[in-house]
C-alpha positions as MATLAB code, in Angstrom:
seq = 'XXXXXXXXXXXXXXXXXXXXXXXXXXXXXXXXXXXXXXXXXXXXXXXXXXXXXXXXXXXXXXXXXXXXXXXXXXXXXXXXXXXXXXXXXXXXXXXXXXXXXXXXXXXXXXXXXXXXXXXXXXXXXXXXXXXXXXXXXXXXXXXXXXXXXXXXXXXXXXXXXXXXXXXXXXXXXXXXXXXXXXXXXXXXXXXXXXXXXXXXXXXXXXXXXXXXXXXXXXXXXXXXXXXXXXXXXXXXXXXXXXXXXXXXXXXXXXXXXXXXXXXXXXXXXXXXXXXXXXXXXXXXXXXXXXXXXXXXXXXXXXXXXXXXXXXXXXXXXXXXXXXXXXXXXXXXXXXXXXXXXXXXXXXXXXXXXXXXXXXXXXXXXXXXXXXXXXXXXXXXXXXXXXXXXXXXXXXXXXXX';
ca = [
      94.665  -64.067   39.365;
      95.461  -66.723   37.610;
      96.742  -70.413   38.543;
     100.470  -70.404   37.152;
     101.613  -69.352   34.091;
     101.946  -73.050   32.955;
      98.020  -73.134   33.464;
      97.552  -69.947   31.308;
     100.014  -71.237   28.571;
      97.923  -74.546   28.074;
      94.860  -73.325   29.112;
      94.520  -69.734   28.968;
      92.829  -66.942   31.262;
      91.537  -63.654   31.101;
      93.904  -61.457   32.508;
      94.624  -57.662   32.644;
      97.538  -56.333   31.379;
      99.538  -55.892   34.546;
      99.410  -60.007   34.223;
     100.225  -59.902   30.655;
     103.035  -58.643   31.047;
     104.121  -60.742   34.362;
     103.123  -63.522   31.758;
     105.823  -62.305   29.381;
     108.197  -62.121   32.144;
     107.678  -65.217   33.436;
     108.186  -67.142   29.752;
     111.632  -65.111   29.558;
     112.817  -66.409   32.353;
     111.640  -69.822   31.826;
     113.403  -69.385   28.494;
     116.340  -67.951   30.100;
     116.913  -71.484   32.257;
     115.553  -73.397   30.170;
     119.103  -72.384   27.924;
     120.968  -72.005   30.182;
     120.305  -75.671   30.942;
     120.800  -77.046   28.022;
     124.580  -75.685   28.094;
     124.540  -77.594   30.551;
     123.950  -80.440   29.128;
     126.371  -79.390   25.990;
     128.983  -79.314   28.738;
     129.010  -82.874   29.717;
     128.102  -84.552   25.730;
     131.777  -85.071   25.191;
     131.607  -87.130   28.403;
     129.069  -89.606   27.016;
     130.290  -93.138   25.944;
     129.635  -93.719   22.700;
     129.558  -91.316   19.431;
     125.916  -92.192   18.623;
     124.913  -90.470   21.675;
     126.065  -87.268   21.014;
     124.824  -86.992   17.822;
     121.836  -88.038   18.881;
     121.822  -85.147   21.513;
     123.427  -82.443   19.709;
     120.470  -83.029   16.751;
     117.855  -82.683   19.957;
     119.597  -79.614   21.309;
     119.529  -77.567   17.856;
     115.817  -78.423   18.095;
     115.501  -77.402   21.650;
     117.579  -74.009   20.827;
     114.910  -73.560   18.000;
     112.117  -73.819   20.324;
     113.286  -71.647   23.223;
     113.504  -69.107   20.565;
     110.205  -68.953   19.698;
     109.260  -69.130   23.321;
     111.171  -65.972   24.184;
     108.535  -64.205   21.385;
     105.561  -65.775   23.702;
     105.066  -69.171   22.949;
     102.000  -70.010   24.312;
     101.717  -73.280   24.518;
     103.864  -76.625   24.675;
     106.256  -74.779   27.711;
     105.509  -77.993   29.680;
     106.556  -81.232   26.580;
     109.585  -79.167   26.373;
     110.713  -79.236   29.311;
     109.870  -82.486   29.690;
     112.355  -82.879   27.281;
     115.175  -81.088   28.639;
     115.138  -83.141   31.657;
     115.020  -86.049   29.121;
     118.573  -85.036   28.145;
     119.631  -84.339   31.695;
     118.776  -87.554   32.797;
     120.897  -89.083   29.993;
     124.117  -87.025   31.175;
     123.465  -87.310   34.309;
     121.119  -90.173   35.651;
     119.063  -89.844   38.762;
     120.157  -93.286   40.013;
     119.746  -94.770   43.216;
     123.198  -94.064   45.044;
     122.020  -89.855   44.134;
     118.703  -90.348   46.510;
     119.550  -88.077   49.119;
     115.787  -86.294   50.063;
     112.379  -86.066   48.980;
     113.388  -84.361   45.374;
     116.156  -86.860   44.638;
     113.744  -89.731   44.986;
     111.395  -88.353   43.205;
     113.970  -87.744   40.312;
     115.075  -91.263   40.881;
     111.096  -92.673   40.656;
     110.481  -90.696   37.386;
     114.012  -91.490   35.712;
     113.037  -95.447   36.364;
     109.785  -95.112   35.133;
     111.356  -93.053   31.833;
     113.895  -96.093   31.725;
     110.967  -99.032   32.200;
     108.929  -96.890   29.662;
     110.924  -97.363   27.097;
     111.301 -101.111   27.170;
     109.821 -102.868   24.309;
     111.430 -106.490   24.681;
     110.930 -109.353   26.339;
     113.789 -110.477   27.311;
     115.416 -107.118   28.957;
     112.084 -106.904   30.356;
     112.554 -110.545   32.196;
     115.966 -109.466   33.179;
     114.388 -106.459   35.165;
     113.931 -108.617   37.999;
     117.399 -108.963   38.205;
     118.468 -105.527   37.701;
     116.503 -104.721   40.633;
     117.568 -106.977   43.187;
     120.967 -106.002   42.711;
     123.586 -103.430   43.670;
     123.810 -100.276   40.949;
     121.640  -98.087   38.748;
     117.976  -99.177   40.386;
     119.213 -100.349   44.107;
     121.471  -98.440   46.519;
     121.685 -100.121   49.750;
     118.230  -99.442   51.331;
     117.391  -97.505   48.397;
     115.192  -99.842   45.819;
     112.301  -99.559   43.811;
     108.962 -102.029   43.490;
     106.673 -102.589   40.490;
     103.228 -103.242   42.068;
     100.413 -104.659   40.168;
      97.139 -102.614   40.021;
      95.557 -105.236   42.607;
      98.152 -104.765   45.454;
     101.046 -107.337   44.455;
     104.673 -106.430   44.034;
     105.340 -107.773   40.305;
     108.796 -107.242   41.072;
     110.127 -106.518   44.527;
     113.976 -104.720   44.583;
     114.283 -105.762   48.289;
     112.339 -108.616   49.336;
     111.555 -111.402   46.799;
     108.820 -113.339   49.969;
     107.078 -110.134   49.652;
     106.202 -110.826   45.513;
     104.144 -114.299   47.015;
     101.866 -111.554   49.078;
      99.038 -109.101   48.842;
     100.252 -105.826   50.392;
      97.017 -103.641   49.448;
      95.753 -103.917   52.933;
      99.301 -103.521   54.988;
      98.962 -100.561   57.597;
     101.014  -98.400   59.410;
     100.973  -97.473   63.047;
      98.338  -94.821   62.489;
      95.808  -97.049   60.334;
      96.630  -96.282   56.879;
      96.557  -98.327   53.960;
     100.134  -97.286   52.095;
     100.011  -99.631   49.567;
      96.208  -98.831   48.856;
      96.989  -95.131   49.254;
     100.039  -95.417   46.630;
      98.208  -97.368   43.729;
      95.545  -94.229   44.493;
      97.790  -91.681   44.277;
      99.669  -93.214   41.204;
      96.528  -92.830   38.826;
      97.390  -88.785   39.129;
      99.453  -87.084   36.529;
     102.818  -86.820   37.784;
     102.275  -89.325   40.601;
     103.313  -88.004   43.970;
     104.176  -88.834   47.883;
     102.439  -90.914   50.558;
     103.260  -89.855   54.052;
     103.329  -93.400   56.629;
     104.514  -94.113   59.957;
     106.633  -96.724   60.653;
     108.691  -97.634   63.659;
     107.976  -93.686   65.084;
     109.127  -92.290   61.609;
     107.248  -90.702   59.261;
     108.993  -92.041   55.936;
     108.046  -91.081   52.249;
     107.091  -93.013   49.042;
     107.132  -91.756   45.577;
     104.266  -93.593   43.583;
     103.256  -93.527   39.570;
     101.710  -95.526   37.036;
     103.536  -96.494   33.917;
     102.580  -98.417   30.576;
     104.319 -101.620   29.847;
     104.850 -101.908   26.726;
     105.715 -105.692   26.624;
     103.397 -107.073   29.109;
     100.768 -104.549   27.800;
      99.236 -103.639   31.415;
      99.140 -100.220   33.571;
     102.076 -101.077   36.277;
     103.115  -98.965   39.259;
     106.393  -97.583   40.398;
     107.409  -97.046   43.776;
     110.176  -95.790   45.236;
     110.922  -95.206   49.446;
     108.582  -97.483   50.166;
     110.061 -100.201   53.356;
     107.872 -101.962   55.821;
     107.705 -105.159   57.718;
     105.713 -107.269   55.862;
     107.005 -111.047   56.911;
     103.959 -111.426   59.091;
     101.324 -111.482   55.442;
     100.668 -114.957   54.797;
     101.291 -116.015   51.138;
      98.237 -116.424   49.234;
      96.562 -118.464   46.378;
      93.671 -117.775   44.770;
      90.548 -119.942   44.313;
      90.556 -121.328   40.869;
      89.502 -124.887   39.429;
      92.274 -127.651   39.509;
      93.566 -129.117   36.536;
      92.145 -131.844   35.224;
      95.657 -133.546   35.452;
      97.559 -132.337   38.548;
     101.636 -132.731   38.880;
     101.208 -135.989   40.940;
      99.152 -137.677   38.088;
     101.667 -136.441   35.402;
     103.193 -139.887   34.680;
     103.304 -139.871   30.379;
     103.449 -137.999   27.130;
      99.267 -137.189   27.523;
      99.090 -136.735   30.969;
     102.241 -134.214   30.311;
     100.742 -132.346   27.702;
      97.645 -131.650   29.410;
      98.960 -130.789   32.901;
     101.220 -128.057   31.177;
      98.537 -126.673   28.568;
      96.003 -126.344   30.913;
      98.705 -124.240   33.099;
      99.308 -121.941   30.092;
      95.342 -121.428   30.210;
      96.129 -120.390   33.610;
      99.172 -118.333   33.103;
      97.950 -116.112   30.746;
      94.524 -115.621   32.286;
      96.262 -114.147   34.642;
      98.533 -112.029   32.943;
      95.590 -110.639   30.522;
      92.557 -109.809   32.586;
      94.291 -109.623   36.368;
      91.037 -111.819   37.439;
      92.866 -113.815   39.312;
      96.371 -112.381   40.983;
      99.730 -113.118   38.562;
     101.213 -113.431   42.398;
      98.497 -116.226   43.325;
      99.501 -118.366   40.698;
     102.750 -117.999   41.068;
     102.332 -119.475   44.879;
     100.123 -122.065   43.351;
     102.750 -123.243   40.818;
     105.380 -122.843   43.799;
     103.527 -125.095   46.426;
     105.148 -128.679   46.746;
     102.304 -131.338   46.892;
      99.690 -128.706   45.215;
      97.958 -128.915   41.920;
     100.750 -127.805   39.763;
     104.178 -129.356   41.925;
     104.730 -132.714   42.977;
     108.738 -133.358   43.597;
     110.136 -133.069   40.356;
     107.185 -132.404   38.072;
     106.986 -128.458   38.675;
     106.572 -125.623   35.847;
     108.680 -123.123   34.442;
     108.474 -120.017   31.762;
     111.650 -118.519   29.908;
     111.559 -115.212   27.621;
     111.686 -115.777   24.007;
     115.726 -115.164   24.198;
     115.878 -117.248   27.271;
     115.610 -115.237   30.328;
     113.825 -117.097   33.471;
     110.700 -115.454   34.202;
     109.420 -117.924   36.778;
     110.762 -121.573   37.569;
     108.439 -123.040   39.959;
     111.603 -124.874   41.881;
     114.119 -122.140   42.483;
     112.710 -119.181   42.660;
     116.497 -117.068   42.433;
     116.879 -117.951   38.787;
     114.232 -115.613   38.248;
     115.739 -112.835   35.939;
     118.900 -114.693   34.735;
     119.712 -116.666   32.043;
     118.635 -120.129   31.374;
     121.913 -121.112   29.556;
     121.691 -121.784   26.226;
     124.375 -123.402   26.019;
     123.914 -126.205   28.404;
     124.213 -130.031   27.360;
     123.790 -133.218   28.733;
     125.874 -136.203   28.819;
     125.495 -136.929   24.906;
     126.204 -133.385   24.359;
     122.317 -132.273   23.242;
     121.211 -128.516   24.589;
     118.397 -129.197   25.881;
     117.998 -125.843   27.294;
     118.130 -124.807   23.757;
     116.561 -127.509   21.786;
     113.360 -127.107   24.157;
     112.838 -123.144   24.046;
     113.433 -122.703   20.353;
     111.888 -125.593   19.261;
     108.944 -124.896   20.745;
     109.425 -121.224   19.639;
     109.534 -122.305   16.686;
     107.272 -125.062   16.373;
     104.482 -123.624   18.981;
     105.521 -126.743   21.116;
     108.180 -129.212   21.665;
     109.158 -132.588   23.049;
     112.532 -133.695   23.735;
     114.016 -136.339   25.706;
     117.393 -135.765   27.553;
     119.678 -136.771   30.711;
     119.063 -134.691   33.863;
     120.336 -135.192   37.396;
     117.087 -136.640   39.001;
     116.864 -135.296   42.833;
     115.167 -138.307   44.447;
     118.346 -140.179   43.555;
     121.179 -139.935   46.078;
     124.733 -138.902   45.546;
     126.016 -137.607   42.171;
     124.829 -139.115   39.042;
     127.730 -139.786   36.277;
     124.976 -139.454   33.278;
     122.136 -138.321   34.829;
     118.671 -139.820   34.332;
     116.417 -140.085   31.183;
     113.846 -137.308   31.439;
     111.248 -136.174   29.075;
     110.206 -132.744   28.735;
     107.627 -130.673   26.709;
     107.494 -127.037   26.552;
     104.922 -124.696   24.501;
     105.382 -121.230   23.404;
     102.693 -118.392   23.471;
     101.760 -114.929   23.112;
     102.069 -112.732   25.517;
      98.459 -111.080   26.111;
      98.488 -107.431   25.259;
     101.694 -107.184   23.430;
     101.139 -105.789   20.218;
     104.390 -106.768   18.645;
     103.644 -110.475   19.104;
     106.444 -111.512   21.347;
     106.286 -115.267   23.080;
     107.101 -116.796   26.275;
     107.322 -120.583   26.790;
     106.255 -122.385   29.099;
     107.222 -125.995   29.949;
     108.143 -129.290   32.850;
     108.896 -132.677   32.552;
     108.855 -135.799   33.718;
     111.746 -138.404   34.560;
     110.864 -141.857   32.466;
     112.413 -144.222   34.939;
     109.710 -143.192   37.596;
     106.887 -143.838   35.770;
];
């Protein structure tokens, strides 16, 4: 006998004709929910919010009517895209989100609807805001329900619950019976469809939902998982062994010594982000630590989208996701926010000098203090459309 009749449509099998025919009766009624689906889905179109949508849909349907057609004749092959594409359209009138999680199918809906979301982002900037979007209350994070985007190498890139637990390797976390989830959901995540890890934890035997996805902005092999909760506040941070700068953030005292410490940090940055050789999470401790290598009071680092969205700022770690604001000026009305990111967006780097509340001086400042900052832009490795991030600190010119 044969495997499934999805395994004989894409692969064939030789079969008698008893199977043939059970074959032909299968496709039917594959066909026959398969339609009766997508009225479904016709049902709720009027429902959607905006026109574009359902033309959009009602275009796909005529096609999917078309090619449930020619299934019903025995198609024998493609039984599987199209479906895929169905549930493409059901997701659209009616999203798997995380308040819908109710058992082991729901998450898993919930995983793959994420991933078909995340999939489809091609810009920096809603990229950046991700972080956001996760940490918070709707679409992506139900109460106890949240997702995490792990690196390949063990690190949550992006943590829905816990933002300690993105300064930590998880890859060798186990449960009370000795098994290595993380380890075992980056495994299971290379398969097709992804697919549940059983674990223990606190005399429950919970379930994750774990699969690999393609970003297409930061050009790398993520993983998604969902259902995933454990203690991890006993993990020590970590940061990786790499050189030191040639100018740390103590020694960071003029224009030179400003330039250098910051483009030898890019060097850094994007090492990381390309080849994973050293852990995107370890630097981010390393640029995080006060009296390390790259943060020394108020001399720390900090990278914005090209539109503006924080993607780390190595003093307040909550910004993370939101907006920089634009719009921002300081006492002789310049936006430095602004004038800093494009410029150097534009220019490949920029220099400005501003007023900004200095921290080592007490009480409130009426003007703020004369600060100089420099800020380079750069490709983000394995992006293919070219997009920048920038990168920048400064220094305050009454202290040195």
């Amino acid at each position: 006998m044969c495997l499934g009749y999805l395994t004989v449509l894409l692969f064939g099998c030789n079969s008698n004709e008893d199977e043939l025919e059970a074959l032909e009766n299968q496709i039917a009624l594959l066909a026959t929910d398969l339609k009766g689906r997508i009225t479904a889905i016709e049902t709720k179109i009027g429902h959607l919010p905006t026109s574009s949508d359902v033309t959009r849909l009602e275009s796909k349907i005529a096609e999917l009517k078309t090619q449930v057609r020619v299934s019903e004749d025995g198609l024998k092959e493609g039984i599987e895209a199209l479906e895929a594409e169905i549930v493409a359209l059901e997701w659209v009138v009616n999203p798997p989100t995380a308040n819908k999680v109710k058992d082991d199918e729901t998450l898993k809906a919930f995983v793959l609807w994420s991933k078909f979301q995340f999939e489809a982002i091609q810009d920096i900037d809603e990229e950046a805001e991700l972080r956001d979007r996760l940490m918070k209350e709707g679409d992506f994070k139900d109460g106890s329900t949240f997702l995490i985007i792990f690196l390949p190498t063990g690190e949550p890139l992006i943590h829905g619950n816990d933002r300690t637990a993105e300064n930590k390797n998880l890859g060798n976390i186990e449960d009370e019976q000795g098994l290595k989830v993380v380890e075992k959901l980056l495994e299971i995540a290379s398969e097709k469809n992804g697919g549940f890890v059983a674990y223990q934890d606190r005399g429950e035997t919970k379930k994750a939902y774990s699969i690999s996805y393609h970003s297409g902005v930061a050009g790398q092999r993520l993983i998604l998982v969902g259902g995933y909760k454990q203690d991890v506040s006993h993990v020590s941070n970590f940061i990786p062994d790499f050189p030191p700068p040639s100018i740390n953030a103590s020694q960071v005292s003029d224009r030179e010594t400003l330039i250098t410490f910051v483009e030898e940090a890019v060097r850094i940055y994007t090492d990381a982000m390309a080849n994973n050789i050293r852990s995107l999470a370890g630097i981010r401790n390393a640029f995080r630590e006060e009296g390390s290598n790259w943060k020394s009071g108020s001399v720390y680092l900090w990278v914005v989208s090209d539109g503006g969205i924080n993607i780390f700022h190595g003093s307040n770690a909550s910004l993370e996701g939101q907006s920089a604001n634009l719009d921002r000026t300081d006492i002789n009305g310049v936006p430095f926010v602004e004038a800093l990111i494009v410029g150097a967006r534009r220019e490949g780097q920029k220099f400005l000098e501003y007023y900004y509340d200095d921290p080592s001086i007490e009480g409130d400042e009426d003007t703020g203090s004369p600060k100089l900052g420099y800020a380079v832009s750069f490709n983000i490795p394995g992006n293919t459309s070219e997009q920048k991030v920038v990168m920048g600190s400064g220094i305050y010119l009454g202290q040195r």
